[in-house]
N, C-alpha and C positions, 0 to 999 in steps of 0.2 A: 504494500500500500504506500502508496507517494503524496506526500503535501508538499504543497507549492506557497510559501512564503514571500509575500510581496511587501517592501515597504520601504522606505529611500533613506530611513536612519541607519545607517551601519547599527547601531548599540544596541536598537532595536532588535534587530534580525540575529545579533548575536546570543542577547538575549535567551529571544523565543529558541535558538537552537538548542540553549544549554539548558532549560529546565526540560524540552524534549527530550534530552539523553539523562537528565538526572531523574527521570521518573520511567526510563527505559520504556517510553511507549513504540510500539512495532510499528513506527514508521518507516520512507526513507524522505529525507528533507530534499528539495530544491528550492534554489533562494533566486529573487528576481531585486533589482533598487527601483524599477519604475512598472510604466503599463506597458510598455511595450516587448521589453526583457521577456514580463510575465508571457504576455500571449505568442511571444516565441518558445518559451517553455514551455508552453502548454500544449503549441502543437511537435514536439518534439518529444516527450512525454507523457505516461497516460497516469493524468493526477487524478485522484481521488478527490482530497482535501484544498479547500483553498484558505489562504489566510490574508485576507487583501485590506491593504490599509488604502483610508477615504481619502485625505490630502495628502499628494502628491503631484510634483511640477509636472508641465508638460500636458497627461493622460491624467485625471482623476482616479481613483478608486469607485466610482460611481460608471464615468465611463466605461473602463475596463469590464466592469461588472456585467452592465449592459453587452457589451461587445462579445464576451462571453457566454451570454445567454440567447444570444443569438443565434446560434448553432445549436440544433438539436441535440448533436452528439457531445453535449457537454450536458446535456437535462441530467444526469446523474449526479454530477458533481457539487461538493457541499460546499457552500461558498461562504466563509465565516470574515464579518467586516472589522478592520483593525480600527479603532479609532478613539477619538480623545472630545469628541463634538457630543454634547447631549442634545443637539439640537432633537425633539423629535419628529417635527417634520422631515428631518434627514434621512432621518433612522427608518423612520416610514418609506421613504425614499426608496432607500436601499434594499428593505423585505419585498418592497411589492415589484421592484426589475429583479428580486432572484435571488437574493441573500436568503441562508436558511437560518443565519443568526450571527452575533457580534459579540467582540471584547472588547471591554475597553483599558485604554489607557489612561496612569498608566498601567502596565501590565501587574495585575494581583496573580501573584504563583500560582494557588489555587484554582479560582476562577480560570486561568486558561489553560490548565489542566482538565480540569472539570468539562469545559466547553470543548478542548480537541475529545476525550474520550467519547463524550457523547458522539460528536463528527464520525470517529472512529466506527461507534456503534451502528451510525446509522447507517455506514457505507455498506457497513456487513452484512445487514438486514438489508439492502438493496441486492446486495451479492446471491442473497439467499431468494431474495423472490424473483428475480432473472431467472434462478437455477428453475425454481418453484413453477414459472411460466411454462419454461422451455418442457419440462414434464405434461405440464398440462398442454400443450399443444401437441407431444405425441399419444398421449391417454385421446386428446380428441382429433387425432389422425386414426388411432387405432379403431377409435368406435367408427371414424369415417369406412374405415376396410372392412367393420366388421358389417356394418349396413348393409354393405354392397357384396360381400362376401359369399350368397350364395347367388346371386346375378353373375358375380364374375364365373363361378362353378359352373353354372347352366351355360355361360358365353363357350368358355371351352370344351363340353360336354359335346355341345352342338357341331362344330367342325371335327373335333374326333371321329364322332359317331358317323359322319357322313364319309370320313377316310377310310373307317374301319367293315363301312360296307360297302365300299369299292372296293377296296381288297378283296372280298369274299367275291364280290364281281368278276375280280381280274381274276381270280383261283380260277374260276370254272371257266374263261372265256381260254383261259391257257391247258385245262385240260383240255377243252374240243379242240383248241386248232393242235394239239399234239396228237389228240386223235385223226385229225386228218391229215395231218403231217406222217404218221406213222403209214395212214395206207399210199397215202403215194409214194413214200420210201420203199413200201413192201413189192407195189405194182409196176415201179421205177424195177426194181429186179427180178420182176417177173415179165416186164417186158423188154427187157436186153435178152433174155434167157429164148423167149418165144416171140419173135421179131414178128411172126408170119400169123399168130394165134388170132383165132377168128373173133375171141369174145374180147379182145383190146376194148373195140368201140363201146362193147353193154359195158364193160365195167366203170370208162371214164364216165358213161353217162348216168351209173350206180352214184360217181362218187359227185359229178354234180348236184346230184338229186340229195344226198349226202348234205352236202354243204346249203343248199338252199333250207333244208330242214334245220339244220345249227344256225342258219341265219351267219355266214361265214362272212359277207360279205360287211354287213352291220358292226358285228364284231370286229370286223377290223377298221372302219370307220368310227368307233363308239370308244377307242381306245385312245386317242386323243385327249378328247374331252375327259374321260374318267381320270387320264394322268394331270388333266389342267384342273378339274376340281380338289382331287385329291392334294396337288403343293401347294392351291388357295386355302384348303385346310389348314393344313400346316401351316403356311404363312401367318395366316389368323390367326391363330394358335399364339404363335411369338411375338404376333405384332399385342395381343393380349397379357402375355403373361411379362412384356420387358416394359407394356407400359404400368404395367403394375408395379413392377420391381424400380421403376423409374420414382412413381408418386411416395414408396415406402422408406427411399435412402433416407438416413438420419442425418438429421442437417448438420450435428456435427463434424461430419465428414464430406458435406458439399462444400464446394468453392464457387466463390463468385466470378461468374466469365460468361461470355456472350452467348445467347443464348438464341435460338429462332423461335419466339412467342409464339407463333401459330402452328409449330412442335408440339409446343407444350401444350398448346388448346386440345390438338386431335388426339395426345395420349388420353388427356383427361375424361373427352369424350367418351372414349374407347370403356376407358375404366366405367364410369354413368350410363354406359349403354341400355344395359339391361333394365335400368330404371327407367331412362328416360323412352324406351323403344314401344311402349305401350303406350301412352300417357301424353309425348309430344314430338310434334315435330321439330329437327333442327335444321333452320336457317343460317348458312355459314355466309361470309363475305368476308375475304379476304384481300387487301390490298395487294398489289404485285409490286415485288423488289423491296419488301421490306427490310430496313435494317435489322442485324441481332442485338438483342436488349442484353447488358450487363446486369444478371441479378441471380440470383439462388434459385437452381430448378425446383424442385421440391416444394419451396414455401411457393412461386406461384399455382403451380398447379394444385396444390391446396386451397389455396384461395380463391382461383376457379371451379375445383370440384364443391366448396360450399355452397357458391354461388348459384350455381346450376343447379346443384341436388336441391336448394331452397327453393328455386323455381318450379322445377319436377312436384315436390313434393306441394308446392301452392296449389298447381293447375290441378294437378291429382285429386286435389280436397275441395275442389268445387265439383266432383261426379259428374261432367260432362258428357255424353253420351260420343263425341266428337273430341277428336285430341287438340291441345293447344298446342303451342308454338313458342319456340326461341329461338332468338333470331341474333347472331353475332355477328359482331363488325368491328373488324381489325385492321388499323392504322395508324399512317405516322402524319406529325407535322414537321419531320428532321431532326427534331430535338424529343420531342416524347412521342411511344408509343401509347397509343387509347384501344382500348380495347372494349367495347359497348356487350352485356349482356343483358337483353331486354325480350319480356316473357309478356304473352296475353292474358296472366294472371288475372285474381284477383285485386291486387293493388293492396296497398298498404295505408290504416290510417292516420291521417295526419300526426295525433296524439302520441300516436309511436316511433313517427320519425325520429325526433330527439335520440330515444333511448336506443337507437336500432343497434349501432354498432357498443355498446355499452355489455362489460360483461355482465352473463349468465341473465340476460335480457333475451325470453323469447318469445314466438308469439304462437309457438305448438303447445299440443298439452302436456298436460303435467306427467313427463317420463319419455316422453317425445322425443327433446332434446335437450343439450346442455346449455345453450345459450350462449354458447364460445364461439362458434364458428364464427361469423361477420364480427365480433372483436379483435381474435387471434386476426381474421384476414385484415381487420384495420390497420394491426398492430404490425403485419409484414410490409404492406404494402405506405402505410405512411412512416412508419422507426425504422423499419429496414432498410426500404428500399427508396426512402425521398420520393414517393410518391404521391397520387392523391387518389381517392377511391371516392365517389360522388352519386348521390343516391337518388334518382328522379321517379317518383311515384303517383299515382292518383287512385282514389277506390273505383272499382270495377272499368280501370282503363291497366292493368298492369304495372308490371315494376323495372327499371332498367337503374343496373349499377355500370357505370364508367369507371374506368381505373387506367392510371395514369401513370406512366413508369418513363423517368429519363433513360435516355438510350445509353447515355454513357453518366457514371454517376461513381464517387467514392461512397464506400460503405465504413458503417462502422457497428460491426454486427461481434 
């Protein structure tokens, strides 16, 4: 754990370093004299703790602060204000741009001992519910797999079985033509032997008659086709079971690198089939020459299989006699891909918009669901990935979520 120590006093910073070592708290110190020091060390650095003093030439401690908190990928960081001002207008100030709290000067032993342990603690309990999350998002990937988990079973039940009785097809089409390979083999040396033999002609026209019974000709026509369904099987098959193993990698082992989004759509598809192939139709549009997006495969295609299944499962719950419809639309503006999934649902009402993406907020019954999916997908799609995820709804006109990913972006995941 790193705290970052700003303040333009030398005596100061010497100070605060030595009651850090004399009360052996498990930091590691980096020391800044201004605001600029600071926010070089901070991007060079992954600090925890901040310890920023308010007056200071040049940058403020106020600015800094601000500046600081401007970047998302510092929303973690506990930012405690060094200072000697009781003004509390200041003070007020400095809590509501991002401060989590202050000492003051001058420095009481205690009291900033007091104040970093606490920092300390709460870094830790931040540390633990990151961890705490990241569980909960595969406890709600798992239940995601376990949903779909006998649709996926029936998807490749399906193309098996239709392999597995071609085969039995191809057995008997290979025993007849062996059988009739066998007599003209036999009649092939019965006719070198008796060049002159009168019954040559009945017999070739035995074995024509032969062959038009086995339907000889068919069969050798019909063999194409059986070998072209049968590696479409198969294909299915794997195009099935690697987009599955694709949505299952654990993120801690994915890396962020360029990716083809409308990849990721047709795995996810694939995965939602079975749900969605009763219930609706999908409407796909996809731009031509799309750029690849830098982001985490995994977390979007999660984010798109919630999305969807939310949809499936809306249209589903109005018992239409007639299937509805999803309709997707994938594009760029150069700079972000958008990505439109928009369903002839039911629609969503107003009163719940607010809470939509809010955890363990949902609008199934009670057992239904957990209420995580469109948070966790918030929670990828705008802290992971600098994105934006955009909800446009009306009752009884449908639901369409936009989601918005720079094409090229720094993570800090």
């Amino acid at each position: 754990m790193k705290i970052l120590i700003v303040d333009d006093t030398k005596l100061n910073l010497a100070f605060a370093e030595s009651i850090i070592k004399k009360y052996n708290l498990d930091v590691e110190m980096v020391f800044a004299e201004n605001g600029m020091v600071a926010l070089e060390a901070l991007r060079k650095h992954t600090i925890n703790i901040i310890i920023l003093d308010i007056v200071m030439p040049g940058m403020t401690g106020i600015e800094v602060l601000k500046k600081i908190r401007s970047d998302q990928a510092n929303d973690n960081i506990r930012i405690l204000m060094f200072t000697s001002i009781n003004d509390k207008k200041i003070l007020r100030e400095c809590l509501e741009s991002g401060a989590t709290d202050y000492i003051n000067k001058p420095i009481d032993e205690v009291e900033f001992v007091s104040r970093i342990k606490v920092a300390i603690r709460e870094c830790k309990y931040q540390t633990k519910i990151k961890d705490t999350q990241y569980f909960i998002v595969q406890k709600e990937k798992l239940i995601a797999i376990g949903e779909l988990a006998a649709g996926i079973a029936h998807e490749i039940n399906n193309p098996v079985g239709y392999v597995q009785s071609n085969l039995q097809t191809l057995k008997k089409y290979a025993e007849n033509l062996k059988s009739i390979s066998e007599e003209y083999g036999n009649f092939s040396k019965e006719l070198l032997r008796n060049v002159e033999d009168k019954d040559i002609l009945t017999r070739i026209q035995s074995i024509d008659d032969q062959k038009k019974h086995m339907k000889y000709d068919f069969i050798v026509n019909d063999l194409g086709e059986l070998f072209k369904e049968s590696f479409s099987g198969l294909d299915r098959v794997t195009e099935i079971v690697q987009s599955l193993k694709n949505f299952a990698r654990q993120d801690k082992i994915d890396l962020i690198k360029a990716e083809d989004i409308t990849q990721i759509m047709d795995e996810t598809l694939i995965i939602a089939k079975n749900e969605s192939k009763y219930y609706v139709n999908i409407i796909k549009e996809y731009q031509e020459g799309l750029p690849d997006v830098e982001c985490i495969r995994n977390q979007i295609g999660q984010v798109f299989l919630n999305i969807i299944v939310n949809a499936i499962q809306a249209i589903k719950g109005q018992g239409k006699a007639e299937k509805g419809n999803i309709y997707i639309k994938i594009y760029s503006d150069n700079i972000n891909i958008m990505c439109s999934i928009r369903d002839d649902g039911p629609g969503i009402p107003d009163s719940m918009k607010s809470s939509i993406f809010d955890p363990f907020f949902t609008t199934k019954d009670v057992g239904e669901g957990t209420g995580l999916g469109l948070s966790i997908s918030h929670d990828i799609i705008v802290n992971k990935h600098k994105g934006e995820i955009i909800l446009n709804t009306q009752i009884g006109q449908g639901t369409e979520f936009v989601i918005k990913l720079p094409i090229k972006q720094k993570f800090d995941v």
